[in-house]
Each structure stands twice: as C-alpha cells, then as structure tokens.
C-alpha positions as CSV (number, residue, x, y, z in Angstrom):
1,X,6.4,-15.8,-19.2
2,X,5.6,-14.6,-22.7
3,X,8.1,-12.1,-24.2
4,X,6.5,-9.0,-25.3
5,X,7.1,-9.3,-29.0
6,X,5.6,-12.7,-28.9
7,X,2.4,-11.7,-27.1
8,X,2.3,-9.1,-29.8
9,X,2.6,-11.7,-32.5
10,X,0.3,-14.4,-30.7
11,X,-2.4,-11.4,-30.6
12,X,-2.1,-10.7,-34.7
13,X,-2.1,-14.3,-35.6
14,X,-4.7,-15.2,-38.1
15,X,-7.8,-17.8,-36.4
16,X,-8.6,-20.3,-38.3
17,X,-12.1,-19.9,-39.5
18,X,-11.9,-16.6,-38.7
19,X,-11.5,-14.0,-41.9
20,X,-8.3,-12.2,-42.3
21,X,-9.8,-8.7,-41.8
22,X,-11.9,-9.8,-38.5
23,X,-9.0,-11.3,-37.0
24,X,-6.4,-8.4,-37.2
25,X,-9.5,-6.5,-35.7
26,X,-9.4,-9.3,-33.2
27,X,-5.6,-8.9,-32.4
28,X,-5.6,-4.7,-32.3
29,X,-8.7,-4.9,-30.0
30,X,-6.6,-7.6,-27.5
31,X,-3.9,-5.1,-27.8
32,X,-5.3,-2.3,-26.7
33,X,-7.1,-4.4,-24.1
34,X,-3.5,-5.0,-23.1
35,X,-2.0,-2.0,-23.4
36,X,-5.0,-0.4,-21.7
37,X,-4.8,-2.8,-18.8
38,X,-1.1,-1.6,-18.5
39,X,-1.6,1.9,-17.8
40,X,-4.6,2.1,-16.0
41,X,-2.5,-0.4,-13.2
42,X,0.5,1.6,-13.1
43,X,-1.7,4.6,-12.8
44,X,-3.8,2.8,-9.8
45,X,-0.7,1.6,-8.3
46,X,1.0,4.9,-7.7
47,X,-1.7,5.5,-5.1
48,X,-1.7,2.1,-3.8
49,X,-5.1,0.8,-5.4
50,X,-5.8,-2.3,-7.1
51,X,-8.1,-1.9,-10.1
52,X,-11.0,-4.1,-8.9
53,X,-11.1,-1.4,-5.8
54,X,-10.9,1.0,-7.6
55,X,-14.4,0.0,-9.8
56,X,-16.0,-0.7,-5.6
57,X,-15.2,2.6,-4.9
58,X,-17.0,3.9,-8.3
59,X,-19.7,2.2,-7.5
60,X,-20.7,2.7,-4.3
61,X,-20.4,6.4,-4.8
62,X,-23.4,5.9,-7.2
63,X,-24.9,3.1,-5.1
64,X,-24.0,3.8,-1.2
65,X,-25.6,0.6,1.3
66,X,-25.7,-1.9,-1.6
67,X,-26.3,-5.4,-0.3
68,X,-22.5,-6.7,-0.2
69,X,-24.0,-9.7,-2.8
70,X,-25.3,-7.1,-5.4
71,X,-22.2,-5.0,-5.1
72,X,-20.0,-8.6,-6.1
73,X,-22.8,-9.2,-8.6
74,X,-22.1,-5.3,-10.0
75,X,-17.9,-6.1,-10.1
76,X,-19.0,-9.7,-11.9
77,X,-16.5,-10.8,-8.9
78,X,-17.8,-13.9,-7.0
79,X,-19.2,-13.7,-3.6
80,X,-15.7,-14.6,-1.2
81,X,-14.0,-12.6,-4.0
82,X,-15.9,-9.4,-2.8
83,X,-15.7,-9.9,0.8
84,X,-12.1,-10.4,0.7
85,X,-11.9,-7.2,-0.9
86,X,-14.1,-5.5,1.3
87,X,-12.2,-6.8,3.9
88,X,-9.1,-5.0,3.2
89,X,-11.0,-2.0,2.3
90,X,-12.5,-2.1,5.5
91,X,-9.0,-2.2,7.2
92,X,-8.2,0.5,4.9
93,X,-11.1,2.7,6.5
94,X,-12.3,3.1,2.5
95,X,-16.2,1.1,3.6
96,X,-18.1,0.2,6.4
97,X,-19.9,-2.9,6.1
98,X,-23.0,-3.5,8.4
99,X,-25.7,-6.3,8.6
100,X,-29.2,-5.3,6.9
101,X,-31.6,-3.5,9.9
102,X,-34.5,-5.5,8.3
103,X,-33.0,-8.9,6.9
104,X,-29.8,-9.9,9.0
105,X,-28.8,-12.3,6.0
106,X,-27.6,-9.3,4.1
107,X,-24.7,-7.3,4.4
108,X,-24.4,-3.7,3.4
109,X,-21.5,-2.0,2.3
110,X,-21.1,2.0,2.7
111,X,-18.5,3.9,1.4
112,X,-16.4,6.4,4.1
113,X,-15.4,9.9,3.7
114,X,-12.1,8.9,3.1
115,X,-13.4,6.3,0.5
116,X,-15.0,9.2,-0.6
117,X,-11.9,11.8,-1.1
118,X,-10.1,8.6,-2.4
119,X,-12.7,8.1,-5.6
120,X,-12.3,11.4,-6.1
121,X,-8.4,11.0,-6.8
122,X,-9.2,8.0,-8.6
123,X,-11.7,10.0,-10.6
124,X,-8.9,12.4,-11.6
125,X,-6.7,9.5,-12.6
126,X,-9.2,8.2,-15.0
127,X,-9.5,12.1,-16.4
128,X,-5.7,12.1,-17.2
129,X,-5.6,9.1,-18.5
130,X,-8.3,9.7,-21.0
131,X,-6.7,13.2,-22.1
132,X,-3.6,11.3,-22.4
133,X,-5.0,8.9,-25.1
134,X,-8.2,8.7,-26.3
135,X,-8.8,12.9,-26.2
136,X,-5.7,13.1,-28.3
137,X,-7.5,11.5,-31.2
138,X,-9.5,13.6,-33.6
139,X,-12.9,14.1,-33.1
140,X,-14.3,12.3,-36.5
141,X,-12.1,9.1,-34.9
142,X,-13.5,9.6,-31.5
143,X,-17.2,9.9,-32.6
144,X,-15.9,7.1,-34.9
145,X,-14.4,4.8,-32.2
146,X,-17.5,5.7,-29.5
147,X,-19.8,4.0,-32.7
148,X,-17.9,1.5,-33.3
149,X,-17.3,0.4,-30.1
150,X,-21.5,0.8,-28.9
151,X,-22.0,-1.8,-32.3
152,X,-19.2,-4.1,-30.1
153,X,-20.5,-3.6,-27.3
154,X,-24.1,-4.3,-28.1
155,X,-22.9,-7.7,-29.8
156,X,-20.4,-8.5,-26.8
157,X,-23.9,-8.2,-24.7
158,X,-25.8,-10.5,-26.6
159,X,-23.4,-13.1,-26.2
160,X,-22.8,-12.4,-22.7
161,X,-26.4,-12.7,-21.9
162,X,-27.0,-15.9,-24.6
163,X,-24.1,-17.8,-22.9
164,X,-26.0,-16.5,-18.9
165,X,-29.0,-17.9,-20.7
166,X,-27.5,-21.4,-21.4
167,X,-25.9,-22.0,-18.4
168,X,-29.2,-20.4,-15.8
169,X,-32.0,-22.5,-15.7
170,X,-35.3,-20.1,-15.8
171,X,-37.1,-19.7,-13.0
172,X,-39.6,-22.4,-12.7
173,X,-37.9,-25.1,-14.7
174,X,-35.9,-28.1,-13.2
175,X,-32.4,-28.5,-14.3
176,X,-32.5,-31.6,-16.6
177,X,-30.1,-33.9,-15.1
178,X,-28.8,-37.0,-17.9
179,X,-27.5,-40.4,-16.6
C-alpha cells in the first residue's frame, strides 16, 4: 500500500519528456481525481451504494428498457461486469431485467420505483457534494474551471476515440493478421 504522502509525491513528480508546467498540471488533475474519487465513495457508501450503481441508476432514469449490452456499453463496463451488477441490483429490487418481446437475444433492464426513490437520494448526494466544493469557488474560477475542463475534455475524446480507432477494425475490412 502506498502511504499517502508518497502518492502525493508520485502524482507531482516531473515525466520525463513531459514540460515542467504540464506535468504539475498532470499531478494536480490526478489529485483531484483522487481526492474526488474519495468523497464521492464515502458519500455512496453511507447509503450502501457502490459508485458504478450509482452511474446505472442515473442512467436508466434517462434511459428506462435499455438493452442490458448498451447499458454496459453506456458504464464503459464489460458485458459479465454489468450483469453481475445487475444481478445484485436485481436482488436489491433497484431493476427488473426482462428478455426483449421482439429479439429474445436481448436483455432489457428497467429501473423500479424503489430504484427510482433511491436515484433520487443519490441525486441529492451529488447536490451536496458539489455545494460542498466546487460551488464554494468563485464564479470567474468556476466559469474558468467549466472552460478549462471542456478544452480537456474535448482533447481526452480525441484520444479516446483515436486509440477505439486503432484497436476496431472498420466495418468492412478484415483484420490484418501477420505471421
């Protein structure tokens, strides 16, 4: 297990090939990835929810029946990963999953009332949480940080989808297979 203070100092530690400025960027933005990750757990776990549930619950309030394979693909969760999940949701009485009335390959997923009145805690949680931090900035730095962070986010994208690219043959073409 890493110590705190040495995750802290792994985070700021200058890349090689990387400038000096862009790093330290690097190591805040892992930081508050950390830190974020932190209290938005302990916040899910005082009503017994795991994080990942908490996202299927968000979703399929926006996206009730959802094949059970687009809802994984929505969560960037593999396939077993989401019906594991689903599983103890299920148990849980949060979804209701049923076979597809016109293809029985598929598998949709509904959220229950009781999933229902449960997002809507969660929903809450999320609201406190951002008042706790991110409202108690100015506004100049949030409208700063909300620009800043569509710029990341546009580049993170790009190389999201450039990496998909590389590895996903189009459709059509043959995967070129080398002795």
């Amino acid at each position: 297990m890493v110590r705190q203070g040495r995750f802290h100092e792994l985070a700021h530690e200058e890349l090689a090939g990387v400038d000096e400025l862009s790093s330290r960027v690097f190591g805040a933005f892992v930081t508050a990835l950390r830190l974020h990750r932190r209290l938005m757990i302990g916040a899910l776990a005082e009503r017994d929810m795991h994080p990942g549930q908490a996202f299927c619950l968000r979703l399929l309030t926006v996206n009730d029946g959802i094949a059970q394979r687009d809802l994984a693909a929505g969560l960037h969760i593999a396939p077993p990963t989401a019906s594991k999940m689903l599983q103890a949701m299920e148990k849980a009485g949060l979804v209701d999953r049923r076979p597809d009335a016109k293809d029985q390959r598929l598998t949709r997923v509904s959220i229950t009332q009781e999933g229902r009145d449960l997002e809507a805690r969660l929903h809450e949680v999320a609201a406190g949480y951002v008042n706790e931090t991110i409202a108690t900035l100015s506004e100049e730095d949030r409208r700063e940080l909300e620009r800043l962070l569509g710029k990341l986010n546009a580049r993170l994208s790009a190389a999201f989808e450039a990496r998909r690219q590389a590895v996903t043959p189009a459709p059509g073409e043959a995967e070129v297979v080398t002795p």
